[in-house]
Every structure is written in C-alpha cells, then in structure tokens.
Residue, then its C-alpha position, 0 to 999 in steps of 0.5 A: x281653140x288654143x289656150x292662148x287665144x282662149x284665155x285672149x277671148x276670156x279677158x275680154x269678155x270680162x274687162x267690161x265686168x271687172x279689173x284686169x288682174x281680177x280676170x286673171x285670177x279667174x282664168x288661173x283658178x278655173x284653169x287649174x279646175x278644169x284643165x289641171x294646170x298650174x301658172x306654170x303649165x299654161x305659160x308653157x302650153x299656150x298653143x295646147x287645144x282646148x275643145x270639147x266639154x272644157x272649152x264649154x265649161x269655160x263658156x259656161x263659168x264666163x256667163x256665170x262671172x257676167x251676172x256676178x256669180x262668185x268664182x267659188x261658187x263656180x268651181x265649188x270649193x274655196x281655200x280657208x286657213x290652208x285647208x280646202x272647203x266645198x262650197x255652193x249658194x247654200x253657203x257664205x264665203x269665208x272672208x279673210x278677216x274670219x281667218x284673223x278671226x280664226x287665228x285669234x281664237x286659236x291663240x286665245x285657246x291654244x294652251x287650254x285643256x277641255x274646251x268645247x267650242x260652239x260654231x253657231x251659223x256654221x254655214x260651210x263648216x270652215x271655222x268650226x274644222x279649222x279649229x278642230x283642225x289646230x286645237x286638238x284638245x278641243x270638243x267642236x259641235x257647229x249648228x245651222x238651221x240650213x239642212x243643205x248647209x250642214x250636208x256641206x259642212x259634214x263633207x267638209x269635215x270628212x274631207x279636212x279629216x277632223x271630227x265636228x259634232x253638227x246639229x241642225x237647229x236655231x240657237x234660240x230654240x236648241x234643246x241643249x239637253x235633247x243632246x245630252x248637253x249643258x250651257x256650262x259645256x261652252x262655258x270656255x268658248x262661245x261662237x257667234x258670227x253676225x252678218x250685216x244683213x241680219x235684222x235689229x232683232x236678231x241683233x238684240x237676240x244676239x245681245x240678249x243671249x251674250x248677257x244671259x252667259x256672261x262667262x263663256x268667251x264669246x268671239x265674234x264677227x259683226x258690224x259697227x251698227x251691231x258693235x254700237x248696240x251692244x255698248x249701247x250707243x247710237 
C-alpha cells in the first residue's frame, strides 16, 4: 500500500473515535516511529510502498487507538521538558501543566546551594530528571512503590544522562535512616504529586504529613477537592 493511501485508510478509521486534527497527529508521530519520517519526508514520499512488518505495525497501533489506548503508550515514549522518556501501562503521562510545574520549582531553586529534592510517585521518572536535568546544584532521590515503574525511571535517567538516587518504597512507611538519610536532608524542597483518583485518605495522609515538616517547600500537584481539604473548607 502507499503511504498516501495509508494514511487516507488511517483517518477513517478513526474519524469515528476522535478529531480529524488529533488523527493527524497520530498518524505523524507513529510515522516518524515506524517509518523515520518526518512531516516533511511524508509530504515528499506519498506514493513511497508501505508493506510487510510497518504496514502491520500500523494496523496493530489502529486497533490499539480504537479501544483508546494513548499514542505514548503505543509508540512508548513521550516528550517532557525538551527531553525524551520511555513510557508504558505501568507509568502515567506527564501532562503539560506538570511541565509549568516543573518549570516553577526550577525557578523557585535555581539560585540555591545544596538542595535535596524528593520526587514522591516518580512513576516515569520525568520530574525528578528534568530537574536534575536543570539544577545542577541539586541532590535528586525519586521513590515509587512500583518495581516495574522505577525499571523505567532508572532507564530514563540513564537515557536523559543525569544521576537520580531511585528507592522502591511507600512514602509513609520509608525508613529514611536504612538509607543513610535525614527528613532535615529535604528540608529545602519536598515533592508530592496527588492524583485525582486517589482516595480521602491518602489525601489526609498527604495533609497530615505536610503538617508534620512544615519547613520544607512542598510543591505539588492536586484537585480542587484536595485543595479544599487542606484549607480546610468543604
């Protein structure tokens, strides 16, 4: 088939499941991973012959998109903060306002000496390496209670060529002094990033331990029902 006619078959396939320009964006991102081309190169090779393993590869990411499968997931990896990160089910997506997120921190820290930096559900990794990715006067240690999560978040950072400390571990159960460190070690900068989905009480938790080390800046990421909670309204 050509690349003309495939990507003719791809839209509407789609144009049932989601915005034209959304499937175009698709079709670019899984062209550049399986084929190597860029906007450009398709543009200039539409009768190109697209057989074998890369037409199925195609076929196989379109069943994928149908039953709502992410594209990231698909072609595994994801752009955050002008670096690249593996990803699969076993991580999240870093969304684009973690980016703004990201970029804060970096400007709230930027012009500070020895900071430590923890990166509490680091999932992928992204926050914890795009930090020590831009403050390279920081200490960055990332934890998750995902074993395969941090198999990723290790690969990331060898990838993104930065150097995080990564502990499998609960934040409410982690024996800071089986490693050698101190609560005070984070005084400088906390980080906790709270889903929607989680539950009151890991909410609560979250509030609860935010109390107890009042001294650190803790930046984080939550839902307006979290953000009531803490202020203490309803």
């Amino acid at each position: 088939m050509i690349l003309k006619s495939l990507r003719n078959n791809f839209t509407k396939a789609l144009i049932d499941y989601y915005p034209e320009t959304e499937i175009a964006s698709f079709f670019h991102l899984l062209s550049e991973h399986i084929l190597r081309m860029q906007r450009i190169d398709i543009a200039q090779n539409l009768y190109a012959v697209i057989s074998g393993k890369k037409h199925e590869k195609f076929l196989n990411a379109l069943d994928k998109l149908r039953n709502h499968v992410p594209i990231q997931y698909i072609i595994g990896n994801t752009e955050f903060y002008n670096l690249t990160f593996k990803v699969d089910a076993d991580t999240l997506i870093p969304r684009p306002e973690t980016e703004e997120l990201v970029a804060w921190i970096i400007n709230d820290q930027k012009n500070k000496q020895n900071i430590s930096i923890l990166d509490v559900g680091t999932g992928s990794g992204c926050i914890a390496i795009a930090l020590a990715k831009n403050l390279p006067n920081a200490k960055v240690f990332a934890l998750d209670i995902s074993e395969k999560a941090l198999k990723i978040a290790k690969q990331n950072a060898i990838d993104n060529e930065v150097n995080v400390e990564f502990f499998e571990a609960d934040i409410f159960d982690f024996d800071f002094e089986k490693y050698s460190l101190s609560k005070e070690d984070f005084k400088d900068l906390m980080y906790e990033e709270i889903m929607l989905y989680h539950s009151d009480e890991a909410a609560f938790n979250y509030i609860k331990a935010k109390k107890e080390h009042p001294g650190g800046a803790l930046h984080e990421k939550y839902g307006s029902r979290l953000r009531k909670a803490y202020k203490g309204e309803k």
